[in-house]
Each structure stands twice: as structure tokens, then as C-alpha cells.
Backbone bond lengths (Angstrom), bond angles and torsions (degrees), N, CA, C in turn:
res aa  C-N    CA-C-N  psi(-1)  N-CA   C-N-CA  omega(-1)  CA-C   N-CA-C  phi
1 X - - - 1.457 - - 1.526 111.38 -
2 X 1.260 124.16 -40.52 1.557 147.42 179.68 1.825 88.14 -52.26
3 X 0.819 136.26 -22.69 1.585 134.90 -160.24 1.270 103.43 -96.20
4 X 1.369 130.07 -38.35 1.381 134.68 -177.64 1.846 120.93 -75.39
5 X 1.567 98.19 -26.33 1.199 112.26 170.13 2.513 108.64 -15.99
6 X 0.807 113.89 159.51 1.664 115.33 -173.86 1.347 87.94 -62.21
7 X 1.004 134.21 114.51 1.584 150.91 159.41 1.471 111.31 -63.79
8 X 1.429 122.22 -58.25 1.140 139.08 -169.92 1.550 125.11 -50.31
9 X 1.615 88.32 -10.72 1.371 105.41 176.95 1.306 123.89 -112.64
10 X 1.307 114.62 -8.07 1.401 131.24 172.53 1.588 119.56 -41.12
11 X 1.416 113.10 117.21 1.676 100.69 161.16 1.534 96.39 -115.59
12 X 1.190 117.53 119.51 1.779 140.27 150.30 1.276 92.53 -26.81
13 X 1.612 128.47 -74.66 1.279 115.92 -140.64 1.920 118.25 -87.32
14 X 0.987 76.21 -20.16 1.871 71.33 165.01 2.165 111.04 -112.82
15 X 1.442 97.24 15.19 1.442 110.42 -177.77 1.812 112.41 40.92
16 X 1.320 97.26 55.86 1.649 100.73 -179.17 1.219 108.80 -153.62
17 X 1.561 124.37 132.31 1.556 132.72 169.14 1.719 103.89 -57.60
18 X 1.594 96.92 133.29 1.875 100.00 -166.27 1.823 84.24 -121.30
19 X 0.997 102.91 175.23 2.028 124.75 -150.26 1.650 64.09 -129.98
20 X 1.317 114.13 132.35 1.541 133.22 148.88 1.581 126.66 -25.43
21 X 1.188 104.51 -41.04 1.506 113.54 -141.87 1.866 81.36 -108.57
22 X 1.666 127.66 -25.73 0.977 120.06 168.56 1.643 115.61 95.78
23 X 1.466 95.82 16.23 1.755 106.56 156.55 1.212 127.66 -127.81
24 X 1.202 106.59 39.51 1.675 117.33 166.27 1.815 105.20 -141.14
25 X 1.397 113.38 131.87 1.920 94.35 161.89 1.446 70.96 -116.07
26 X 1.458 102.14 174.89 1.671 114.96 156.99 1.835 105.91 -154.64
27 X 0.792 99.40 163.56 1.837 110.29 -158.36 1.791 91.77 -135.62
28 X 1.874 99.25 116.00 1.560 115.59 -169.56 1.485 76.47 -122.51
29 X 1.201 97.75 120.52 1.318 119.10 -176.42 1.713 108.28 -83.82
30 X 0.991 126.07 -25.85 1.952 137.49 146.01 1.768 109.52 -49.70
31 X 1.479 106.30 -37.41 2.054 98.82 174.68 1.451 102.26 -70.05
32 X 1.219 128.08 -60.40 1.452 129.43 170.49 1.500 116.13 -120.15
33 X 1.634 106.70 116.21 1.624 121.73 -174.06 1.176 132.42 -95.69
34 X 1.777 83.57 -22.09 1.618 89.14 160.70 1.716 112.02 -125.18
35 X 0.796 116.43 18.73 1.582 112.45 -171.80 1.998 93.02 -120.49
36 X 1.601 98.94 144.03 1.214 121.11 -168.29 2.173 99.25 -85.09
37 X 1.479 101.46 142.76 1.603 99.62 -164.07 2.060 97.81 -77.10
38 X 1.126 140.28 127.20 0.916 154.09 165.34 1.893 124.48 -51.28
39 X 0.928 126.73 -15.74 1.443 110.47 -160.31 1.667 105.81 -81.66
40 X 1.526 108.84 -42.16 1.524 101.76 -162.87 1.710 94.76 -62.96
41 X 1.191 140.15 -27.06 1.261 128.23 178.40 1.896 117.64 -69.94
42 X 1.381 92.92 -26.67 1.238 111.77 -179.67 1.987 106.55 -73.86
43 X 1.436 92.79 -29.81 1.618 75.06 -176.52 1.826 106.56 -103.00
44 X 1.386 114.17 8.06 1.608 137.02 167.67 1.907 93.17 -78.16
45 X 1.264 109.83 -53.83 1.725 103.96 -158.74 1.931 98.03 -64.96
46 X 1.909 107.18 -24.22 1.369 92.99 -169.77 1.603 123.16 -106.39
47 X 1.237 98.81 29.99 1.552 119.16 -168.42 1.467 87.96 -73.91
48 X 1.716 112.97 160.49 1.453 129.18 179.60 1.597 113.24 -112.88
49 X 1.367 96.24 -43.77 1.670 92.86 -178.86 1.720 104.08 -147.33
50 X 1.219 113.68 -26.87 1.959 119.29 178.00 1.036 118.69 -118.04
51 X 1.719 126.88 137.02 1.092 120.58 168.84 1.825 99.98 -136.61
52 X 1.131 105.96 112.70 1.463 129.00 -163.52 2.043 102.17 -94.98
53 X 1.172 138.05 87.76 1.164 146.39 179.19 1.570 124.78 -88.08
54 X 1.365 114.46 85.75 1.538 110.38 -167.27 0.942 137.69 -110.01
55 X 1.712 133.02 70.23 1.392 136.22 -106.09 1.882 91.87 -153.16
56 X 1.256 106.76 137.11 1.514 100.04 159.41 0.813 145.38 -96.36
57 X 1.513 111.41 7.44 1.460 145.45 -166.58 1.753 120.87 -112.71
58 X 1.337 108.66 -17.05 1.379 111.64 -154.79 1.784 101.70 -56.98
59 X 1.602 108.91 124.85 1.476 113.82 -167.70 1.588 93.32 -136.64
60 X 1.671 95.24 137.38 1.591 116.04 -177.54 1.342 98.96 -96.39
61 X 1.226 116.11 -51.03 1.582 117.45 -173.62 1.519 138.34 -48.78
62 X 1.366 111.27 -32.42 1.563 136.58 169.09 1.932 94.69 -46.01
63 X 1.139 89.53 163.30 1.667 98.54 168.03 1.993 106.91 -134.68
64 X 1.354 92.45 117.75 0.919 152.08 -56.52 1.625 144.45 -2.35
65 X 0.733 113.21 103.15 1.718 102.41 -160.19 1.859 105.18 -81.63
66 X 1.100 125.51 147.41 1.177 142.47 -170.18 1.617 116.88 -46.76
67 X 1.415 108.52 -13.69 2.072 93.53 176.55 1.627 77.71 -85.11
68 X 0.926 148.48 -22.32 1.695 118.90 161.63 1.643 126.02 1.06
69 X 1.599 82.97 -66.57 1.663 92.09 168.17 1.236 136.94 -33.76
70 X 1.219 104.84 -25.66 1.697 118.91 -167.59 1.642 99.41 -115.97
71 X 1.515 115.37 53.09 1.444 111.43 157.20 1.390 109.43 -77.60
72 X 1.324 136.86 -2.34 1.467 123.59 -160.55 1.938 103.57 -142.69
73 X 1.118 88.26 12.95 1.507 84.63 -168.52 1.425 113.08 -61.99
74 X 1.566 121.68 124.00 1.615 135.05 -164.23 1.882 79.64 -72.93
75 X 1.774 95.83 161.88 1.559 115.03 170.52 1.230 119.03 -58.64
76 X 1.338 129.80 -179.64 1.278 155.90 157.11 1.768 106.54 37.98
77 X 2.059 97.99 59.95 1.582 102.89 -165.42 1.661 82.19 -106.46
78 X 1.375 108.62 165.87 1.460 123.22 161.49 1.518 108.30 -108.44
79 X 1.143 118.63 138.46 1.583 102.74 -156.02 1.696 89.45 -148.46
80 X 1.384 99.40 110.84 1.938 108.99 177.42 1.199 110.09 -104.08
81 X 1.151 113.86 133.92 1.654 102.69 166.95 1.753 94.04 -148.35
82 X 2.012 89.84 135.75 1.461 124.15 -177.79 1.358 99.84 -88.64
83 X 1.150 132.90 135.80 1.379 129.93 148.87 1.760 126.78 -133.26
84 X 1.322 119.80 -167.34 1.685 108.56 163.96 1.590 88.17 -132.11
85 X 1.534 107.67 157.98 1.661 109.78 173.83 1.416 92.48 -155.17
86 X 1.559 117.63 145.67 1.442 110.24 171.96 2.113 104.15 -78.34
87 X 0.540 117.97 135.97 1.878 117.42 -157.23 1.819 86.80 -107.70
88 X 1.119 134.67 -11.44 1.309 130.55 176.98 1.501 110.10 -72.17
89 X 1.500 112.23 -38.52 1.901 116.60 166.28 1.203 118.29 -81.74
90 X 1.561 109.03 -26.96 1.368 88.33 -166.75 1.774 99.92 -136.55
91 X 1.411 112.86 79.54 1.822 109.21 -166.68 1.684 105.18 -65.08
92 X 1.545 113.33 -40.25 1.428 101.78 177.69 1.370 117.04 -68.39
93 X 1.099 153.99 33.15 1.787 158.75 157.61 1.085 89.23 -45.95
94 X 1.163 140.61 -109.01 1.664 139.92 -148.78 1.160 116.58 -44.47
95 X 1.070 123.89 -38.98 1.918 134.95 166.66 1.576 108.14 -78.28
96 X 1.217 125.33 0.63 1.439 141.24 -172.77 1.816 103.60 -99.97
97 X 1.278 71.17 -59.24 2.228 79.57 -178.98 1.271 97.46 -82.44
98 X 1.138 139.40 -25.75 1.738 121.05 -179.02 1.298 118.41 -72.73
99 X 1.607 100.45 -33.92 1.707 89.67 -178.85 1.653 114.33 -112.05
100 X 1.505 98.94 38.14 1.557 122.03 173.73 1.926 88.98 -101.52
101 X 1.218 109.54 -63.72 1.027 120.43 -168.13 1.946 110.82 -47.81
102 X 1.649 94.25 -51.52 1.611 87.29 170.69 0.996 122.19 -53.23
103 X 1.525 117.43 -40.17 1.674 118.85 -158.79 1.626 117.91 -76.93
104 X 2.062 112.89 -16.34 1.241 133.21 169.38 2.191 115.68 -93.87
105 X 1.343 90.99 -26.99 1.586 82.90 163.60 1.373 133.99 -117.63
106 X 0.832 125.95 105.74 1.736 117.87 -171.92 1.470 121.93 -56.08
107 X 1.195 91.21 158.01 1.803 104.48 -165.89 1.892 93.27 -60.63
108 X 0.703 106.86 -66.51 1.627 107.90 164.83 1.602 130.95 -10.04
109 X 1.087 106.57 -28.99 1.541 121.09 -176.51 1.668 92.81 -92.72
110 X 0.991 133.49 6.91 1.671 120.05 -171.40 1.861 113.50 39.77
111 X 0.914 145.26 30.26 1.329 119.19 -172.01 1.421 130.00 -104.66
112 X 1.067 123.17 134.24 1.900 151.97 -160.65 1.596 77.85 -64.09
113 X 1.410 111.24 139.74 1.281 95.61 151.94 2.015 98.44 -168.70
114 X 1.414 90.84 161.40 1.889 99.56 -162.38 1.120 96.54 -162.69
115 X 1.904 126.73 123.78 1.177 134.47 114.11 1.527 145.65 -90.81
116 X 1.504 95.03 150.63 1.081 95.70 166.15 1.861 118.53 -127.50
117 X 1.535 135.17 165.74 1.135 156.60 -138.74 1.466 102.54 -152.73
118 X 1.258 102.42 136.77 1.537 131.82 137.35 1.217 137.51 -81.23
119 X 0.942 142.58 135.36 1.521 135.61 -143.39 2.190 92.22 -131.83
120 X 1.261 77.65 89.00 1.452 100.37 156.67 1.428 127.55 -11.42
121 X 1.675 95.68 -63.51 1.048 124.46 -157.72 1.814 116.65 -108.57
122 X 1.654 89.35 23.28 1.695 94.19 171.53 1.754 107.71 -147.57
123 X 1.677 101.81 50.87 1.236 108.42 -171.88 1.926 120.49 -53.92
124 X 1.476 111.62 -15.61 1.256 121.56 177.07 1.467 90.93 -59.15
125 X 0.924 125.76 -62.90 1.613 133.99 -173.64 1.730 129.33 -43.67
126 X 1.442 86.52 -84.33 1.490 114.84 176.45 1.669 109.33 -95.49
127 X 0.837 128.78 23.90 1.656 137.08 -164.62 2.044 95.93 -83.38
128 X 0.970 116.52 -31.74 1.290 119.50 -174.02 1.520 120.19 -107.70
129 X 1.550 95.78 19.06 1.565 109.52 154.76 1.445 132.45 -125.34
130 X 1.564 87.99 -5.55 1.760 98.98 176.78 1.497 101.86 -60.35
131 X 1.254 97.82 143.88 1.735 120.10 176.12 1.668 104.99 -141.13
132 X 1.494 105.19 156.69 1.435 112.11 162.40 1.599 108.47 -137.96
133 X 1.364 138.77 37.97 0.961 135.96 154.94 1.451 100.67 -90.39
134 X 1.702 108.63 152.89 1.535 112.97 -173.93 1.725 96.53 -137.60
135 X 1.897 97.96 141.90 1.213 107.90 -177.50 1.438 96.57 -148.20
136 X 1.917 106.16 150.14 1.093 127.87 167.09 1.446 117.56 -105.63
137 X 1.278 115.08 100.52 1.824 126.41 148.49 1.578 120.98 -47.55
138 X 1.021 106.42 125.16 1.911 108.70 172.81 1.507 93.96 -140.74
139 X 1.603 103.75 116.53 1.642 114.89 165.93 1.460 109.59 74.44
140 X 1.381 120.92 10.33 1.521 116.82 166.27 1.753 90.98 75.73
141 X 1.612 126.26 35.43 1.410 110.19 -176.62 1.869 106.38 -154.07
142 X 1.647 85.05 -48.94 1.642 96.38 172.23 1.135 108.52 -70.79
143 X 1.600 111.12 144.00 1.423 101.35 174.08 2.030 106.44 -139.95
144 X 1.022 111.09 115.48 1.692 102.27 176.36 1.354 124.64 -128.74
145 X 0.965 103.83 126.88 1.984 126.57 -178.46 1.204 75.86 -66.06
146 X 1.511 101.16 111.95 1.803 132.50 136.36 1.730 123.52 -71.79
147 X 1.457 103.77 112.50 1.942 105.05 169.64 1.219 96.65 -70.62
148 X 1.115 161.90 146.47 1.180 165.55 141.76 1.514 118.52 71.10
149 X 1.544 117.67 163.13 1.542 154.61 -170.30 1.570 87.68 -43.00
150 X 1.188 106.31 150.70 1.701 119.82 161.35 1.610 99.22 -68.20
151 X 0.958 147.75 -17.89 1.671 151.78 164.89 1.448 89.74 -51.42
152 X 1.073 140.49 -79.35 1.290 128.47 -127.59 1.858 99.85 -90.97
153 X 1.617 110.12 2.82 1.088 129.82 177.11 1.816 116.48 -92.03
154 X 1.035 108.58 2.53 1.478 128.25 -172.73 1.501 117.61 -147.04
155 X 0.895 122.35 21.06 1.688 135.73 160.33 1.465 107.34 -166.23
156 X 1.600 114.84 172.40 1.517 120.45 171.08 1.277 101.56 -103.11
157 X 2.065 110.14 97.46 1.121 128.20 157.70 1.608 117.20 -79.68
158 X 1.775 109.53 -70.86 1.319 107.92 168.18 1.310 92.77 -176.37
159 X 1.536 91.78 -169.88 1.871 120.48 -152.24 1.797 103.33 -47.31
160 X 1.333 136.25 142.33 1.129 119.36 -167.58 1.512 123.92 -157.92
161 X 1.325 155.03 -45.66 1.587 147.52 126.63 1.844 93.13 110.64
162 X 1.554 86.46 132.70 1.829 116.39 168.85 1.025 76.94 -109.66
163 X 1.769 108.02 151.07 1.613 105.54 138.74 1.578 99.23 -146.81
164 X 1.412 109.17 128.83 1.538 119.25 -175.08 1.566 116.04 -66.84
165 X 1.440 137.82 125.62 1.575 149.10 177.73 1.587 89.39 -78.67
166 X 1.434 102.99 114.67 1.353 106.87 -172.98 2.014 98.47 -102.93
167 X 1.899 91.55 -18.87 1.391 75.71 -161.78 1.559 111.45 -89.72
168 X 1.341 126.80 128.09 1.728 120.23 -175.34 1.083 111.12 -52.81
169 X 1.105 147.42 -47.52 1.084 131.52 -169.72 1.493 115.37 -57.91
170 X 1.627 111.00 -51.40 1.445 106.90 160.33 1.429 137.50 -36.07
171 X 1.754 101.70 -62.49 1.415 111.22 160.35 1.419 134.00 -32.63
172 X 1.637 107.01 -44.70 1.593 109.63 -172.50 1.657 94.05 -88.79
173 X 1.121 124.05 8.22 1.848 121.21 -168.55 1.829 84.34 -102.79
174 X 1.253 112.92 -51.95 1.361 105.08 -173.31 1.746 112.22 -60.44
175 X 1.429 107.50 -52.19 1.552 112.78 158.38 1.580 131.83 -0.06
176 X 1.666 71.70 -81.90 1.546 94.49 178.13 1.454 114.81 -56.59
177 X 1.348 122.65 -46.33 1.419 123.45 -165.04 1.780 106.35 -77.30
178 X 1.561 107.89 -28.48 1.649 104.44 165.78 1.570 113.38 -68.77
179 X 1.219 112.65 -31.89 1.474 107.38 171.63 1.555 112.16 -59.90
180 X 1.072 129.99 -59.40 1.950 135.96 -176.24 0.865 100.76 -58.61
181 X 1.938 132.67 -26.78 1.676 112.39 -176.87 1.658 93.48 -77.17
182 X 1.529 126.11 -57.22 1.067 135.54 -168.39 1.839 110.39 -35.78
183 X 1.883 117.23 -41.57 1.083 110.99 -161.23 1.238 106.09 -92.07
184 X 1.568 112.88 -6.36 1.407 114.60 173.14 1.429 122.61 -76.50
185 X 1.460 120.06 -19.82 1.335 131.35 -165.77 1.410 126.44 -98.03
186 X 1.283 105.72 36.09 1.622 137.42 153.26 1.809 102.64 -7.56
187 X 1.410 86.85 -77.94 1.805 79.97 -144.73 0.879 108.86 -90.53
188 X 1.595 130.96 33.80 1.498 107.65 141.37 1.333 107.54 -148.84
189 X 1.666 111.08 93.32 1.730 104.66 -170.70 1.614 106.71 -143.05
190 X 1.434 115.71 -155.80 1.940 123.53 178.00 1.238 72.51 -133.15
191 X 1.176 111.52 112.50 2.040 102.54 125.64 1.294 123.61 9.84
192 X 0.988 145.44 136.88 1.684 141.19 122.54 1.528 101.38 -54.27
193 X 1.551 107.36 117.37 1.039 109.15 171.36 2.103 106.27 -173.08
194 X 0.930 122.79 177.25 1.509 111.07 -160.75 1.797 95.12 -78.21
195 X 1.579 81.86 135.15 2.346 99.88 -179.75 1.276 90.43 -42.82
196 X 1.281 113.31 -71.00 1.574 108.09 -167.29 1.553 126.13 -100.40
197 X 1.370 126.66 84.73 1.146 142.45 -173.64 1.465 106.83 -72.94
């Protein structure tokens, strides 16, 4: 039955049903069952200078763990990533993903890179910035509503959908609002500053 799924929409090469018009992919986890859906890496390999990651989930520890994502990442990227973590289980996270991140990108690639966190576990505080919608920035311009975790973007978890904000005004509204979470999230982050210093 998994075979009949809309064919017509199939792209092989990023293994994801694509919307015509080129603002929807979606990933039917019955077209490929064992193979992991391709695009968010695909739109990581074609970034120019930003790659903006805005996820509440982003996890190093899993196996595969999430710098997965970044098998293809082109040079001289600046690469942010927002997340939330409860920091009471797990205090090494930031020293966890940094030297996940070294050990998956080489010094060679030049890349800027800075997180920052929400702290789970100080909702008196930060409680009125937690979010769980997830979005990908490319170049401070692209902007795409992510269905799910960068996890389910690096193995065949299940069924799953990009869909690209074509309209600017939207785009620069979403922008903006990743920027105010980003400048709010002080106290518990890395610098932007080079992976391998």
C-alpha cells in the first residue's frame, strides 16, 4: 500500500514528495523506510554565509546525534543554533554540542559558530520564552517552518514536511522574532566565535 502513496510527486534525490510550486517537501516515511529524508541537509550544504537553527530539541547525545546534519556544511558558514534544555540533568550541554560539533566539522571548513539555550529548568525566569515551533534561517533571508526535530531529519524516524515562507513580509516577521529570542538568551550560551579557536 506504502507504494501507491502520490508518486507524481516524488523527488528520488532528496527522497521527499515536493508541492509543484516548491513550498512544501514532505517526507512519507512508507516512500523511503529505511533511508533518512534529505532536504534540510540539502538546504545546510547550500547556504552562502548563515545558517540560523531554531529548534527545541537539538540533541548531541542520541546516536545518531544531531551535528549529523552538518555532513555537508560548505566553508566560512556562521552557524547559530537556539534551543531549550532542562540544564538541571544535563549541565554539560553546551560543552556537549561544542565538542560534538568539532569532532563532525573540520577545522578546515572555517566556521563561526554560537549557541544559545533556554533553561528548562528556570521557568520563573525564562518560562515566557520557551517555544516549540522549529525554523530554519539560510543567509539571514530564507526562512522555513520545520515539522519536526533535526533528529527526524537525519535518520528514518517518520512522516515529516519543510515548508518554505515565501512571503517577505512573513519571513522578515519570523526573522525578527528569532532575533529577540536569540538576544534574550544570555545566560546560558558560546559566543559566536570560530568552532575551532
Amino acid at each position: 500500500m506504502n507504494k501507491i502513496f502520490p508518486i507524481d510527486s516524488l523527488n528520488e534525490t532528496l527522497r521527499m514528495h515536493e508541492c509543484g510550486t516548491g513550498n512544501y517537501w514532505f517526507y512519507h516515511k512508507g516512500s523511503f523506510p529505511d533511508c533518512e529524508p534529505l532536504y534540510y541537509k540539502y538546504l545546510i550544504k547550500n547556504a552562502n554565509s548563515y545558517i540560523e537553527i531554531w529548534d527545541p530539541y537539538f540533541n548531541v547525545s542520541n546516536e545518531p546525534g544531531d551535528q549529523n546534519i552538518f555532513d555537508e556544511i560548505p566553508k566560512n558558514i556562521t552557524l547559530k543554533i537556539l534551543t531549550l534544555k532542562g540544564l538541571v540533568r544535563s549541565q554539560s550541554y553546551l560543552t556537549d554540542v561544542l565538542n560534538s560539533l568539532k569532532i563532525k566539522i573540520p577545522a578546515s571548513k572555517n566556521i563561526r559558530f554560537g549557541l544559545r539555550l533556554y533553561n528548562l529548568g528556570d521557568d520563573a525566569n525564562q518560562g515566557n520564552w520557551f517555544f516549540h515551533d522549529r525554523y530554519l534561517i539560510i543567509d539571514q533571508k530564507d526562512v522555513y517552518l520545520i515539522g519536526s526535530s533535526v533528529e527526524w531529519h537525519i535518520r528514518s524516524v517518520g512522516s515529516t514536511g519543510i515548508f518554505k515562507i515565501n512571503n517577505i513580509e512573513t519571513s522578515q516577521f519570523i526573522i525578527s522574532i528569532f532575533n529577540e529570542y536569540w538576544k534574550n538568551a544570555l545566560r546560558h550560551e558560546i559566543p559566536v566565535q570560530f568552532l575551532h579557536s
